[in-house]
C-alpha positions as CSV (number, residue, x, y, z in Angstrom):
1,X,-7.1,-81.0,-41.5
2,X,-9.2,-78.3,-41.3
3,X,-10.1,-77.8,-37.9
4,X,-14.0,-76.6,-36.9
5,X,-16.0,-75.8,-33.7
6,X,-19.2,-75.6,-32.8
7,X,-21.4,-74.1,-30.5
8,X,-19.1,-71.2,-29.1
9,X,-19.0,-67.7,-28.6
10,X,-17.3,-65.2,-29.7
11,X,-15.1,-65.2,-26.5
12,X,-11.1,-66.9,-27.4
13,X,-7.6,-66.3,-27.3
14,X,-4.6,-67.8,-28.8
15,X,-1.6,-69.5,-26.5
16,X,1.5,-68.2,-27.3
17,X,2.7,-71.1,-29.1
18,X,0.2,-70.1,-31.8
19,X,-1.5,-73.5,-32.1
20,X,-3.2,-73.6,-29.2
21,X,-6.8,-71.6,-28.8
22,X,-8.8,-71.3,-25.8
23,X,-12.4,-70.5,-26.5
24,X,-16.0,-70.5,-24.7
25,X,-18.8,-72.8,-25.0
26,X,-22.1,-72.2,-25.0
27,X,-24.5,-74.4,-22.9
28,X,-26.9,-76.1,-25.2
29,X,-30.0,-75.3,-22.8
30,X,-29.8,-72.2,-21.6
31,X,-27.3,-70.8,-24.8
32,X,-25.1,-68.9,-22.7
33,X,-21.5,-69.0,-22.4
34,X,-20.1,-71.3,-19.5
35,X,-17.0,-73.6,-20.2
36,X,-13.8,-73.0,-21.6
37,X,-11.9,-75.3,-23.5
38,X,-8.3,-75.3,-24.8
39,X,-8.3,-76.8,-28.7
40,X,-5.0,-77.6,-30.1
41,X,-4.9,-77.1,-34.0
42,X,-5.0,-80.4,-35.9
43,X,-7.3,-81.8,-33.7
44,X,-11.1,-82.6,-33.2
45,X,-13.1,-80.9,-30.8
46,X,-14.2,-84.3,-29.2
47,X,-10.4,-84.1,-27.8
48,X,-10.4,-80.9,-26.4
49,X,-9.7,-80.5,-22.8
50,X,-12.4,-78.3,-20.2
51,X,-9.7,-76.3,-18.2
52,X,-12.3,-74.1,-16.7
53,X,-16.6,-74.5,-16.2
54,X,-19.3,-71.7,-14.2
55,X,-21.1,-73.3,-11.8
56,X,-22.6,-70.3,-10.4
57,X,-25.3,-69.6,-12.8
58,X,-25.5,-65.5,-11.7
59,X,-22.1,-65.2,-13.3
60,X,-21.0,-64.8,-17.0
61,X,-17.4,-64.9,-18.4
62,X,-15.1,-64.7,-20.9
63,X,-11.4,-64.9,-21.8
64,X,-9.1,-62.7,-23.2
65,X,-5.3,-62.2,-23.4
66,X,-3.2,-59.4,-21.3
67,X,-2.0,-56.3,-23.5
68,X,1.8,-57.3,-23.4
69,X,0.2,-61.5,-24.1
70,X,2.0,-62.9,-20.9
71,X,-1.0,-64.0,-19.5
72,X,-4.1,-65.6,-20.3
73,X,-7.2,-64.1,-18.2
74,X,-11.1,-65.4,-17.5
75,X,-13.5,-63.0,-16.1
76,X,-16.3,-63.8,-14.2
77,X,-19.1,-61.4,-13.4
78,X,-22.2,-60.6,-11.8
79,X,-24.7,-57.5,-11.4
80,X,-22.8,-57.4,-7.6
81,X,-19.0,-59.1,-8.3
82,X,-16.4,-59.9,-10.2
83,X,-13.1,-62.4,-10.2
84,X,-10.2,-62.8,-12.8
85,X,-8.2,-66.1,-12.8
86,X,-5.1,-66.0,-15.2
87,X,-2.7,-68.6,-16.6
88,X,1.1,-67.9,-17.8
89,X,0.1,-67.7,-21.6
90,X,3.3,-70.2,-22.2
91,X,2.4,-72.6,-19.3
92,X,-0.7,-74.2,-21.0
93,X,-0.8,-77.4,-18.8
94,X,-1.2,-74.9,-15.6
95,X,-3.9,-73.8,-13.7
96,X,-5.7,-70.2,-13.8
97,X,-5.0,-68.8,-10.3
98,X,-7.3,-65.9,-8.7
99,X,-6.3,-62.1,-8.5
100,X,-8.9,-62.0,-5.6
101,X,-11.7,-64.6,-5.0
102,X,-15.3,-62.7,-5.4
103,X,-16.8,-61.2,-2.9
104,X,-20.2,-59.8,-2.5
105,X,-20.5,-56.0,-3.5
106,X,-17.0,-56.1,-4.9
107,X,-16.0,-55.3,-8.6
108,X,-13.0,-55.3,-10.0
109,X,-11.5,-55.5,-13.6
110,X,-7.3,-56.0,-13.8
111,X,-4.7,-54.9,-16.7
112,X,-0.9,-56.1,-16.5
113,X,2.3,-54.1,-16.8
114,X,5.5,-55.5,-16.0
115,X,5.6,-57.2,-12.2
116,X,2.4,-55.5,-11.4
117,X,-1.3,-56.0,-12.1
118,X,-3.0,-52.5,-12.4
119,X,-7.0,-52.5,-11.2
120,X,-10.1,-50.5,-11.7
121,X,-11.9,-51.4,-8.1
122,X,-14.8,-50.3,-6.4
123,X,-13.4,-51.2,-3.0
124,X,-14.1,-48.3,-0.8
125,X,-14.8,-46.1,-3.8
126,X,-18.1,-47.0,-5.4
127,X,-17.6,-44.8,-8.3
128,X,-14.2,-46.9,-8.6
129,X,-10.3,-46.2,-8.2
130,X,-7.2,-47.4,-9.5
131,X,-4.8,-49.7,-7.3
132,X,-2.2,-51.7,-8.0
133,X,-0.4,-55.2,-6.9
134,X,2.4,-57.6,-7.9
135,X,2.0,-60.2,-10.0
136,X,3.1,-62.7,-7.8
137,X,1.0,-61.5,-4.7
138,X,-2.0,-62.6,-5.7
139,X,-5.2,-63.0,-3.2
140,X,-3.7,-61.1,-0.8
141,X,-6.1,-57.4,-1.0
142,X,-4.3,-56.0,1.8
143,X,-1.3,-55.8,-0.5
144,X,-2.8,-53.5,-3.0
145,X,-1.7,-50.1,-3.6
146,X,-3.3,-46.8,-4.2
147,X,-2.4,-45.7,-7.6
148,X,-5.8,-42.8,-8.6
149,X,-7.9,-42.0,-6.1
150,X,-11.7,-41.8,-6.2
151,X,-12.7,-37.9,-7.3
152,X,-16.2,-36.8,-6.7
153,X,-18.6,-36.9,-9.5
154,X,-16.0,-39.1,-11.9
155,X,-16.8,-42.3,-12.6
156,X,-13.8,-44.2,-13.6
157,X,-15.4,-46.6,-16.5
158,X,-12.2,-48.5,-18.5
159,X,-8.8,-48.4,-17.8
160,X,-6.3,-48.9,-20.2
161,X,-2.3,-49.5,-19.4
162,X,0.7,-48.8,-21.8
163,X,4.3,-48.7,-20.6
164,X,4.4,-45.3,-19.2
165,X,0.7,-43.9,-18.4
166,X,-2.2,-45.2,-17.1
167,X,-5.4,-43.7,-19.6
168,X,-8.7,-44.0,-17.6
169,X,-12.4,-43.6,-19.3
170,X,-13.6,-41.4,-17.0
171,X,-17.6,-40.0,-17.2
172,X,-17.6,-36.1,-15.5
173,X,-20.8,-35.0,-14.9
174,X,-22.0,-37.7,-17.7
175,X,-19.5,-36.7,-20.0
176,X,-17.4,-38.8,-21.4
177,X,-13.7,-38.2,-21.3
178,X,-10.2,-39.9,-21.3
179,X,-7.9,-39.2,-18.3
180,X,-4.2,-39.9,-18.8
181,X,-2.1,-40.3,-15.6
182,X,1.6,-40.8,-15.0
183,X,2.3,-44.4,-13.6
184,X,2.5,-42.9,-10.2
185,X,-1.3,-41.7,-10.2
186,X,-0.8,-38.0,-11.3
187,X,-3.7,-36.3,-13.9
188,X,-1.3,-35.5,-16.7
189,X,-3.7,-34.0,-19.6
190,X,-7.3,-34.7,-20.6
191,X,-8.5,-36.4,-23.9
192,X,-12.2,-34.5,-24.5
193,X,-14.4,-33.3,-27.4
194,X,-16.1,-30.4,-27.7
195,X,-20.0,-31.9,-28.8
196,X,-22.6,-31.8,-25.5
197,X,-22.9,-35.0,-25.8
198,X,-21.2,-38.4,-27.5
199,X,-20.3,-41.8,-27.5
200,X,-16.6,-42.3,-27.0
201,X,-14.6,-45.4,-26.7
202,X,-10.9,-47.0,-26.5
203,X,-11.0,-48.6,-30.3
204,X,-8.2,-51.3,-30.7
205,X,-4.8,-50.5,-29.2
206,X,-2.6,-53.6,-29.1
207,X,0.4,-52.0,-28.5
208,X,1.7,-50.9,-25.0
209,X,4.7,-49.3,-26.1
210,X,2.7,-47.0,-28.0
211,X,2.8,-43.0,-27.5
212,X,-0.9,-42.9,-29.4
213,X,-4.2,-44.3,-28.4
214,X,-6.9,-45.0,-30.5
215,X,-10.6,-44.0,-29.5
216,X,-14.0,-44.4,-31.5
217,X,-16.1,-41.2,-31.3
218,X,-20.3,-40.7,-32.5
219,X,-22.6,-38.4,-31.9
220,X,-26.2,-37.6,-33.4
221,X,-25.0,-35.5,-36.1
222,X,-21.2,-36.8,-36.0
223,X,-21.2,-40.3,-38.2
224,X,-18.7,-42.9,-36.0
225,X,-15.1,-42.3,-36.3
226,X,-11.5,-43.7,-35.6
227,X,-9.0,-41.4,-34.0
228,X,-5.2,-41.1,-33.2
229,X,-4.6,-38.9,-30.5
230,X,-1.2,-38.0,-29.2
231,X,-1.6,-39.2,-25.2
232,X,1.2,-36.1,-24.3
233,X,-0.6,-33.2,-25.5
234,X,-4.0,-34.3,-26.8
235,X,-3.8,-33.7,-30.1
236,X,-6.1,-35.8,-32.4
237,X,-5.7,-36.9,-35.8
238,X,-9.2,-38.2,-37.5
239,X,-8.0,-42.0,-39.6
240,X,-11.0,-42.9,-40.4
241,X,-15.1,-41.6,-41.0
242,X,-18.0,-44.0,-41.8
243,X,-18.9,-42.2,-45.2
244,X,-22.8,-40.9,-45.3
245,X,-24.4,-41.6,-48.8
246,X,-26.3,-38.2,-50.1
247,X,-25.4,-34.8,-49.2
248,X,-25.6,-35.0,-45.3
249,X,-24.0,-32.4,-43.3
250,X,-23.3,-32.2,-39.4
251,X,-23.6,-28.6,-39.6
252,X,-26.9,-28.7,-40.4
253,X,-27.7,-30.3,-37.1
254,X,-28.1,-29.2,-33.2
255,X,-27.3,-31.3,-30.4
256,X,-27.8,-30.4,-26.8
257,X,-27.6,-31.6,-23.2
258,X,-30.3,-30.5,-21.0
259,X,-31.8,-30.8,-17.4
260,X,-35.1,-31.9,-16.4
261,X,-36.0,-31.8,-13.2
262,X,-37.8,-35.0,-11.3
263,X,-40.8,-34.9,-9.2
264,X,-38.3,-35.9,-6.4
265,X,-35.9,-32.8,-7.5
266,X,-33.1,-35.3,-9.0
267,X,-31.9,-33.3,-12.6
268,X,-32.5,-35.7,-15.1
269,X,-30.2,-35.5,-17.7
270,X,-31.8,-35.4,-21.5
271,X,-29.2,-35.7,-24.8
272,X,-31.6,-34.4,-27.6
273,X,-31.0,-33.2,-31.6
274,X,-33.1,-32.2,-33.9
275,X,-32.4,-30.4,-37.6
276,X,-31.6,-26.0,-37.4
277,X,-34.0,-25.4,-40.1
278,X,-37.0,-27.5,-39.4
279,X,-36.9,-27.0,-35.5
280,X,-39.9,-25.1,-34.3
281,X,-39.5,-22.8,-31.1
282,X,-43.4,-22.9,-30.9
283,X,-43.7,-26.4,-29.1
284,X,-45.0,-28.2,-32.5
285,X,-42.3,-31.0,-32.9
286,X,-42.6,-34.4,-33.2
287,X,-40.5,-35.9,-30.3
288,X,-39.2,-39.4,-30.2
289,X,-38.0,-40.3,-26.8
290,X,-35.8,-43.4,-26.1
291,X,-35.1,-44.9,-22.4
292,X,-33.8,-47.5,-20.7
293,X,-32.5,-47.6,-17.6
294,X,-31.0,-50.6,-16.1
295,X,-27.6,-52.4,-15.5
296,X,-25.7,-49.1,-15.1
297,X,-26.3,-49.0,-18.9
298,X,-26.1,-45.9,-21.0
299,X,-27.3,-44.3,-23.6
300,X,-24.8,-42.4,-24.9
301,X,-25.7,-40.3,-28.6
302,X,-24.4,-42.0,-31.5
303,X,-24.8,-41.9,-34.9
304,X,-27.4,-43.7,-36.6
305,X,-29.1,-42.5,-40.4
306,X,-31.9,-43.8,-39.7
307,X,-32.1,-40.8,-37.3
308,X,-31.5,-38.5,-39.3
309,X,-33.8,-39.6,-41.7
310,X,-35.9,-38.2,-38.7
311,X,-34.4,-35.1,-38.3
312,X,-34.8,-34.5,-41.3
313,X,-38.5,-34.3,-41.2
314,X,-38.5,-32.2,-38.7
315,X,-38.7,-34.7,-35.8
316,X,-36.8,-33.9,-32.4
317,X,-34.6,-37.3,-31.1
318,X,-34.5,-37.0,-27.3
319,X,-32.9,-39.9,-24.7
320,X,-33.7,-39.9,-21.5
321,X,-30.7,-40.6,-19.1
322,X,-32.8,-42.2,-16.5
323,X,-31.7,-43.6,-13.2
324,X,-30.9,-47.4,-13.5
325,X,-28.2,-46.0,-15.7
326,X,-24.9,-44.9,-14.5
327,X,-25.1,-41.5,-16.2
328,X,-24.1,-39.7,-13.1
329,X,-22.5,-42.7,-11.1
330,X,-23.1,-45.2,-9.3
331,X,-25.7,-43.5,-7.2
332,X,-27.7,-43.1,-10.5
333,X,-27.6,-46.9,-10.9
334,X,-28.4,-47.8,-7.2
335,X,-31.4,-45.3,-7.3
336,X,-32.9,-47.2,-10.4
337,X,-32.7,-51.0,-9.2
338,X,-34.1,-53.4,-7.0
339,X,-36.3,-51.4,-4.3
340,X,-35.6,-48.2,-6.0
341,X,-36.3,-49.2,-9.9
342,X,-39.8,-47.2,-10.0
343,X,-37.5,-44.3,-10.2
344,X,-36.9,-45.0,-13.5
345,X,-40.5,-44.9,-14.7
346,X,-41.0,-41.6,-13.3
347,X,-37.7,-40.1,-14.9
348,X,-38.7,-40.8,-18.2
349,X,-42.6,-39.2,-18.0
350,X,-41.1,-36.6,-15.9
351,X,-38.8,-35.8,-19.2
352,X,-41.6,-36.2,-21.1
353,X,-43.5,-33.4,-19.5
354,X,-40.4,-31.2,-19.3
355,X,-39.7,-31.5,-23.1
356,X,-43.2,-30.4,-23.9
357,X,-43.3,-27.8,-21.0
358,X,-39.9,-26.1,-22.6
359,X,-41.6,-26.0,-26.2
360,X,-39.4,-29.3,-27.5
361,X,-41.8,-31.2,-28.4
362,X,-46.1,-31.1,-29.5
363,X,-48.0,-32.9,-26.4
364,X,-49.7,-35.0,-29.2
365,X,-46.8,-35.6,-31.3
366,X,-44.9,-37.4,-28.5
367,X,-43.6,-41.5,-29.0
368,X,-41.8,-43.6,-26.9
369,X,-39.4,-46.5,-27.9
370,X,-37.6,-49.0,-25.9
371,X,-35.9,-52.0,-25.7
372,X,-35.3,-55.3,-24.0
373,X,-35.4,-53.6,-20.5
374,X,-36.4,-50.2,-22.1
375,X,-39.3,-52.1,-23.7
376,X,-40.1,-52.8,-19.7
377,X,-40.2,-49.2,-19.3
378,X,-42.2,-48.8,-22.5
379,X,-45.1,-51.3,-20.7
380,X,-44.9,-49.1,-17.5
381,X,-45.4,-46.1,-19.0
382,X,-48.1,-47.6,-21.3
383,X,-49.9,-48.1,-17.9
384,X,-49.4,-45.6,-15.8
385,X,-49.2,-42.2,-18.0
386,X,-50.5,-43.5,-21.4
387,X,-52.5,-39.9,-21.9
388,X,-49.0,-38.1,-22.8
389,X,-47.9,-40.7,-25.6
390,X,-49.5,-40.6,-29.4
391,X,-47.7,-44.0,-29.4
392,X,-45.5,-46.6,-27.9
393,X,-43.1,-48.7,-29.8
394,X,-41.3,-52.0,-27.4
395,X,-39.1,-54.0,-29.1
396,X,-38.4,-57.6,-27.1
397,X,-39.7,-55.9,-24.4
398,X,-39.3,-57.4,-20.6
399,X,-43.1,-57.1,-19.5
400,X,-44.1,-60.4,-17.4
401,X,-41.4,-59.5,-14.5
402,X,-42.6,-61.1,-11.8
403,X,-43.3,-64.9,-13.5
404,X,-40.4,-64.7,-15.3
405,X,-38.2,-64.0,-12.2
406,X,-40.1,-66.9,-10.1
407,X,-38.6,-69.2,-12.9
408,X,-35.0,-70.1,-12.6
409,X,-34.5,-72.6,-15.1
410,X,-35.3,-69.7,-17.8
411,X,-32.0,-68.6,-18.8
412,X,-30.8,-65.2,-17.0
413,X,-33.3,-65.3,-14.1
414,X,-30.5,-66.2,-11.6
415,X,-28.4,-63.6,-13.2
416,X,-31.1,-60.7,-12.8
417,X,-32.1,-61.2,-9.1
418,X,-29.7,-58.4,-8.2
419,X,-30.9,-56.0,-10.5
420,X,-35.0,-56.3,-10.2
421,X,-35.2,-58.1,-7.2
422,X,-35.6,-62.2,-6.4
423,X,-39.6,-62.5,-6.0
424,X,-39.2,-65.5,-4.1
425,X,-38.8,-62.8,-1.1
426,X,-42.5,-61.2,-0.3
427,X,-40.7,-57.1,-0.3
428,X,-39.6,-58.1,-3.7
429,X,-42.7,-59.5,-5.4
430,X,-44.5,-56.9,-3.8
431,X,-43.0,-54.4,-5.1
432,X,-42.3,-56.2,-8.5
433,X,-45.8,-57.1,-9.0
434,X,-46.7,-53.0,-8.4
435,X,-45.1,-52.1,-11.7
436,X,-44.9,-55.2,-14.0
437,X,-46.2,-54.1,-16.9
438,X,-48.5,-57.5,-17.9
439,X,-49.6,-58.0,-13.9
440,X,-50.5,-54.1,-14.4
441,X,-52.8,-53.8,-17.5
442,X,-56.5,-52.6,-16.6
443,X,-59.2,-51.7,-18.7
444,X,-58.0,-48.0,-20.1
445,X,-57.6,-46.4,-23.2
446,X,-53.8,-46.9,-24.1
447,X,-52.1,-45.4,-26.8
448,X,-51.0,-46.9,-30.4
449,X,-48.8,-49.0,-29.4
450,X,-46.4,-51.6,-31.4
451,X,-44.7,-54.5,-29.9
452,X,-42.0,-56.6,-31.4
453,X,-40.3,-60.3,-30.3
454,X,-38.0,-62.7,-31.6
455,X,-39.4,-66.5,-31.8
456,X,-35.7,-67.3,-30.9
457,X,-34.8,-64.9,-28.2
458,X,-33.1,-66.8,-25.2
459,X,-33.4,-63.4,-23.1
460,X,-36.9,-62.5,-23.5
461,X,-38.9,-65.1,-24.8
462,X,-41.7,-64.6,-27.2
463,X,-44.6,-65.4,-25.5
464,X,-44.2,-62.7,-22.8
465,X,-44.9,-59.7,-24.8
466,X,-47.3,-62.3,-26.7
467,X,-49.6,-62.3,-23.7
468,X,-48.9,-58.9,-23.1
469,X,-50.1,-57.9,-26.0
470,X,-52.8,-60.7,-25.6
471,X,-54.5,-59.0,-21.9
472,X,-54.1,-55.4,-23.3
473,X,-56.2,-56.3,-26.3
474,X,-58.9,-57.8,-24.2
475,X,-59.1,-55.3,-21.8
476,X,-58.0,-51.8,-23.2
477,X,-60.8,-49.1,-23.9
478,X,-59.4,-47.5,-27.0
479,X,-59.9,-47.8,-30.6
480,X,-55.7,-47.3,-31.4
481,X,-54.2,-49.6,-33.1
482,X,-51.8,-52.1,-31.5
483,X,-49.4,-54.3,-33.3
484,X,-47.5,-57.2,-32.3
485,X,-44.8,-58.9,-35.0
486,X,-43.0,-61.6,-33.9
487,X,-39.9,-62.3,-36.4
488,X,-39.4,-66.0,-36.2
489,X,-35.8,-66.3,-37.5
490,X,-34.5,-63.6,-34.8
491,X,-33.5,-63.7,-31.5
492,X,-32.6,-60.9,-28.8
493,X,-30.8,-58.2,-31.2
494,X,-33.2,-58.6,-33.9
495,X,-32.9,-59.6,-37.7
496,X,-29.1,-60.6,-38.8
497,X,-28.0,-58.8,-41.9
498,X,-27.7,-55.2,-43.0
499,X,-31.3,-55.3,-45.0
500,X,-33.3,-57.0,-43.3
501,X,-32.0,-54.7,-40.3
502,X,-33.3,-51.9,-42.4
503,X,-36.6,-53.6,-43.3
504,X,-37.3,-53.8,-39.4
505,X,-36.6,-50.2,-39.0
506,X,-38.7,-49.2,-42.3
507,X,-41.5,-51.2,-40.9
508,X,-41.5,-48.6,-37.5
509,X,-41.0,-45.6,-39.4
510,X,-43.7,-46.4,-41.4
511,X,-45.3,-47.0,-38.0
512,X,-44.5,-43.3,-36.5
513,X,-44.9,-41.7,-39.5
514,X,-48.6,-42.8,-40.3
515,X,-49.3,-41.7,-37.0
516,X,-46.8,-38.2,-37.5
517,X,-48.8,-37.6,-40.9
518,X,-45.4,-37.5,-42.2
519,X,-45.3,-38.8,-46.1
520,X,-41.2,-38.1,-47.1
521,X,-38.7,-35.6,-46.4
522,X,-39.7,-32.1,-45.9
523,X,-35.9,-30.3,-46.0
């Protein structure tokens, strides 16, 4: 028979006997991911068996298999813990055992080789370590070993395990790079690339015996790319390029890493491009700035055409490495959340200022775009510095904080309490209620602005940027135009399909460029 499931995500792994699959579930309220359920082939999913079911509704997990496939591994995860259970991949009937139950303020994230289990912690060490512990002494932390220690100003990110080194994805400084290590701990060589700033990644390595590791590489001006490199001595071999259509050349592009300094005297870190030729050293660019600033989330450069398209007209691209993100650590992230998350806001105007002030961009020519969170961000900085913006674009943005978080039977709510704050506590929706963009719209001119939502978006439901949008057309002073699309068959990540993904973006460009002036390429 041919066998078919429904309502899953695209979270499963295969047992070893090859005809049994263990896959998650989605909850039909709330669409989010919170039973697993072992399936064996041949049958119908009315007979599959719930081997595992979150009950605490801050958490989300998954399943995968260990690199060498001995074991079969949930994770469960919060803003503020982790836990991994795992099950012998040949002992189906069994039950998934915990490495370490969670615990408050503890993160942890395991990889198996051999008798041990090898894990990226935060335990002591906020900006994470490596330790190590034997299979078969599980839940016993005292038993863990010391493997790499915490270095100041690395943030250990992903660690990956083969036979005889330990590879860590390591950010220095907010540079991305990979560390290899000996088994025993000891910094053997250093994978890195010689752009100011990119988006690097372990691609798929399935092998642990291998002497090779495979990393994905972007930048602004470098489209994404596949690459072998030889873990001894660094050397990379390029397998594969995502071709460019046209004549489009790297060269022809600049990419820098720049400082801006905070009100508070934090350096705010600022990834920007823009094309040789067309740049203007007199402060007369267009500048489109992108933020977000939450989860520890960043926003590494990558390759897009759509911004070179930009480039290309003589636009400078700017992102804006705000605190919330983990750019510089953990102490980035901590100084963007909760009691701190205000920081944010000021980061980006502050870069903002500092792009104009060092002749980046034209103070009229400046727009702003943001998303989910970002489009928060977008709906703060509407309201509180809306002279220094021609334009605001927020795409599903989160702008009715403090209602939404008072309501925990919308999906996510329970999850987000430890990144904005629970309201329920007064400090919280004080503070939450100071900078919410919808709580904080007045009667002020505001700057073009569009807004976007998805009728089915299960993380930030329509009608909040549709009463957003609502209160600031009632009460703003301005004639500027302001534009609210709702896409009814989209949810969170916008439109499915390559064109109608491109007929989103057209319909923003032509946005930004009505407001630019800009009528087609100008190289």
């Amino acid at each position: 028979m041919r066998d078919r499931l429904e309502g899953v995500e695209d979270s499963f792994v295969w047992a070893n006997d090859n005809e049994t699959l263990f896959y998650l579930r989605q909850d039909l309220q709330t669409l989010l991911g919170n039973r697993i359920y072992r399936h064996r082939l041949g049958t119908d999913q009315s007979m599959d068996v719930l081997v595992y079911e979150e009950v605490d509704t801050s958490m989300y997990i998954g399943i995968r298999k260990s690199l060498d496939g001995t074991l079969l591994i949930i994770d469960r995860q919060s803003t503020e813990s982790t836990e991994s259970l795992l099950l012998d991949a040949n002992a189906l009937a069994g039950e998934f055992v915990s490495v370490l139950a969670a615990q408050d303020g503890h993160r942890y994230d395991i990889r198996k080789q051999g008798d041990w289990l090898y894990i990226l912690t935060d335990w002591e060490a906020p900006d994470f370590r490596v330790m190590r512990v034997a299979v078969d002494s599980l839940g016993n932390q005292a038993g863990w070993e010391a493997v790499v220690a915490a270095r100041d100003g690395v943030l250990f990110e992903e660690l990956l395990v083969l036979e005889d080194r330990l590879l860590l994805r390591e950010r220095r400084a907010g540079t991305v790079v990979v560390g290899v290590y000996g088994l025993d701990g000891r910094l053997e060589n250093t994978i890195e690339f010689n752009e100011p700033g990119y988006s690097l990644t372990f691609d798929n390595n399935h092998e642990q015996s291998a002497k090779n590791v495979r990393l994905r590489y972007s930048s602004f001006s470098t489209p994404a790319s596949i690459y072998d490199v030889d873990i001894s001595t660094g050397q990379k071999k390029l397998l594969k390029r995502d071709e460019v259509v046209g004549d489009f050349d790297g060269s022809n592009y600049r990419a820098e890493r720049i400082f801006i300094e905070a009100r508070d005297g934090e350096q705010i870190p600022v990834s920007l491009a823009y094309r040789k030729s067309l740049f203007k050293n007199d402060g007369s660019n267009p500048l489109l700035q992108f933020g977000y600033g939450a989860y520890g989330s960043n926003n590494d450069p990558w390759f897009d055409t759509s911004l070179i398209s930009l480039m290309d007209r003589g636009v400078v691209v700017a992102v804006a490495h705000v605190r919330g993100g983990n750019m510089l650590g953990r102490a980035w992230y901590e100084d963007g959340r909760l009691l701190n998350k205000k920081n944010t806001f000021t980061d980006f105007i502050d870069v903002t200022r500092g792009l104009v002030r060092e002749g980046y961009a034209a103070p009229d020519k400046v727009i702003a775009r943001g998303t989910s969170a970002g489009g928060l961000l977008m709906g703060v900085v509407a309201n509180t510095a809306p002279e220094l913006y021609l334009a605001i674009v927020a795409r599903v943005p989160f702008v009715d904080a403090v209602t939404t978080m008072l309501d925990a039977s919308i999906p996510l709510t329970s999850n987000e309490w430890n990144e904005w704050g629970d309201p329920r506590t007064k400090v919280h929706y004080d503070y939450m209620l100071s900078y919410s963009p919808y709580d904080q719209v007045k009667a002020r001119d505001y700057p073009n602005m569009l807004v976007t939502a998805g009728f089915n978006d299960s993380q930030v439901q329509y009608f909040e940027p549709a009463k957003w949008v609502a209160k600031l057309r009632e009460l703003k002073t301005d004639d500027n135009t302001l534009l609210f699309r709702i896409n009814m068959d989209a949810g969170h990540g916008g439109a499915s399909g390559r064109f109608r993904t491109y007929e989103e973006r057209a319909m923003e460009y032509a946005f930004i460029f009505d407001l630019w002036g800009i009528t087609g390429a100008v190289h």
